[in-house]
N, C-alpha and C positions, 0 to 999 in steps of 0.2 A: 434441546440439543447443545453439544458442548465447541461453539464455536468461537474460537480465539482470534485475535484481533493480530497483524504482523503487518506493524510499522517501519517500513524500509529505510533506514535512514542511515546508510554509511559508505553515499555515492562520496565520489572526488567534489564534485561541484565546481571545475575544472573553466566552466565557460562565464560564471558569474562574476570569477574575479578574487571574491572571497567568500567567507562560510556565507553561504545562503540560507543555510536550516537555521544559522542564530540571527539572519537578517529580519528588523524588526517590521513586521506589515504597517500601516498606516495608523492602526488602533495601539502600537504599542508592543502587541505578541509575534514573537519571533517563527517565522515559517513554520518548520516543524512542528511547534508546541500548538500551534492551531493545526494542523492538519491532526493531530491527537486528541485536541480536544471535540474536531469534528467524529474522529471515530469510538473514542472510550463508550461514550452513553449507549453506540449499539454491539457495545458485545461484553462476556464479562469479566475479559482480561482482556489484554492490552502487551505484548512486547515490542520491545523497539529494538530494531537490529542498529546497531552505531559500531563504528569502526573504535580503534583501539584508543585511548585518550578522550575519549566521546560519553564515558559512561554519567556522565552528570548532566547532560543536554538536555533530559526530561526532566529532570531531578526528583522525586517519589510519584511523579506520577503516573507511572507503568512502570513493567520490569525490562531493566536494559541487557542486553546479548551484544556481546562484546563478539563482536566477530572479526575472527586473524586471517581471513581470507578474503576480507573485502574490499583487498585491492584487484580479486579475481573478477568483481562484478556485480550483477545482481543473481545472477543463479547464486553463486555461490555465498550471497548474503542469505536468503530467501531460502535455502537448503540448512544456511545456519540457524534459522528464525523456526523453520520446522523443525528440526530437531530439538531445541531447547523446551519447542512447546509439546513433544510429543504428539502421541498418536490423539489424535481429535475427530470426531465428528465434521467437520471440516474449517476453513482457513479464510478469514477475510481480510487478501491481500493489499494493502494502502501503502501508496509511497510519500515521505515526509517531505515532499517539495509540492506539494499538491494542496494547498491551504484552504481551495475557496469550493471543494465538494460539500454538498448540504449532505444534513444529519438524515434527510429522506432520502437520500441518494444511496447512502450507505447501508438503511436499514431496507430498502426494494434489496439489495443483493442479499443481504441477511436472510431475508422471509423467504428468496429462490432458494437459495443452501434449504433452512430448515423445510419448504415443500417437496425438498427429494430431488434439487436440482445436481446435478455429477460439477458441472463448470455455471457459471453464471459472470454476466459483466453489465454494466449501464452502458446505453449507445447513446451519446448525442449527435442529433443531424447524422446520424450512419458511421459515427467515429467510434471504434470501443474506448470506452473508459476506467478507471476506476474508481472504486477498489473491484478486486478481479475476487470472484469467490469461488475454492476450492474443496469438494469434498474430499473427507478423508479417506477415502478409499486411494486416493493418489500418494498416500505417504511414502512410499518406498522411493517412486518417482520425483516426488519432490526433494529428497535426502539426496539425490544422488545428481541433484541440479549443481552444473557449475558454470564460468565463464560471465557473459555480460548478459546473456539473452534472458534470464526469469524464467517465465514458465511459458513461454510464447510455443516451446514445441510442444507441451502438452495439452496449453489450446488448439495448435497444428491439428495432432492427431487424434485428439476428441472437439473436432467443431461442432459433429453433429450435435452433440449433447452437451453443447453450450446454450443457457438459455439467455437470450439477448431480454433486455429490459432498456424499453424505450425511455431518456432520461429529458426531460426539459431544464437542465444542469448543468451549462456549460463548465461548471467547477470540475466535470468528470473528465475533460478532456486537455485541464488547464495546469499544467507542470509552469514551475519555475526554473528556467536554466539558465534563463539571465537578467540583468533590472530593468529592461525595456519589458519583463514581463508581468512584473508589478505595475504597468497600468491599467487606467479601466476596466471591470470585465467585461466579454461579450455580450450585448444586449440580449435578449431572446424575447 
């Protein structure tokens, strides 16, 4: 199947103070560039939605989507990230503040997509998480996503055929929004 990899990466980061996605984790690599290196190996492409001046963040390694709307949000990133990548077999949604989801966390979502799954997400402890994966049967829907909400309505109105994957991953439920959030992870 032909599913694309759409790395979010051109929030405000408004609560952390300063860029968070070039803040560097403890080993050295700057937020985002690990939350991309947790997703490149399962898929086999890779873009990264960045806001405008952003285009070097990854630097060759995925293709960057400069998107002029992303002061509007995340629909409106995420609509820009679908569109660049076209029509696909479907979408495995990750956001670039999220560094510490395992590479099995990612590919459980991958393998629902490819067994025919419509929506799929990892739940830990009963939290959804991500990456959030999308077939592509939703492209139209997702092109026409704007504002801050992502695709939260189109999980809305297809829950039923959401398939939940239980995660023992707290990395799936662990965003960075500010530097109290770079401590320890949660045990499990």
């Amino acid at each position: 199947m032909n599913i694309v990899g759409l790395l979010l990466a051109a929030g405000s980061a408004s609560r952390f103070g300063s860029d968070k996605l070039r803040h560097p984790l403890l080993h050295g690599v700057p937020i985002a560039v690990q939350a991309l290196r947790n997703l490149k190996p399962e898929v086999d492409e890779v873009l990264a939605v960045v806001k405008p001046g952003d285009a070097e963040l990854f630097g060759k390694e995925c293709r960057p989507v400069i998107c002029e709307r992303a002061h509007e949000g995340m629909g409106a990133s995420l609509a820009c990230a679908v569109r660049a990548a076209g029509k696909r077999d479907g979408y495995l949604v990750a956001l670039a503040d999220m560094p510490y989801i395992r590479r099995t966390s990612i590919a459980a979502v991958r393998q629902a997509l490819e067994g025919g799954a419509a929506l799929a997400a990892p739940y830990f402890r009963a939290h959804r998480g991500h990456p959030v994966g999308i077939s592509g049967r939703f492209y139209e829907q997702l092109i026409a996503l704007g504002g801050d909400e992502g695709a939260k309505k189109i999980l809305g109105e297809h829950a039923r055929e959401l398939v939940k994957i239980p995660i023992g991953d707290p990395g799936v439920i662990r965003d960075i929004d500010t530097p109290a959030d770079l401590l320890p992870p949660i045990r499990t």
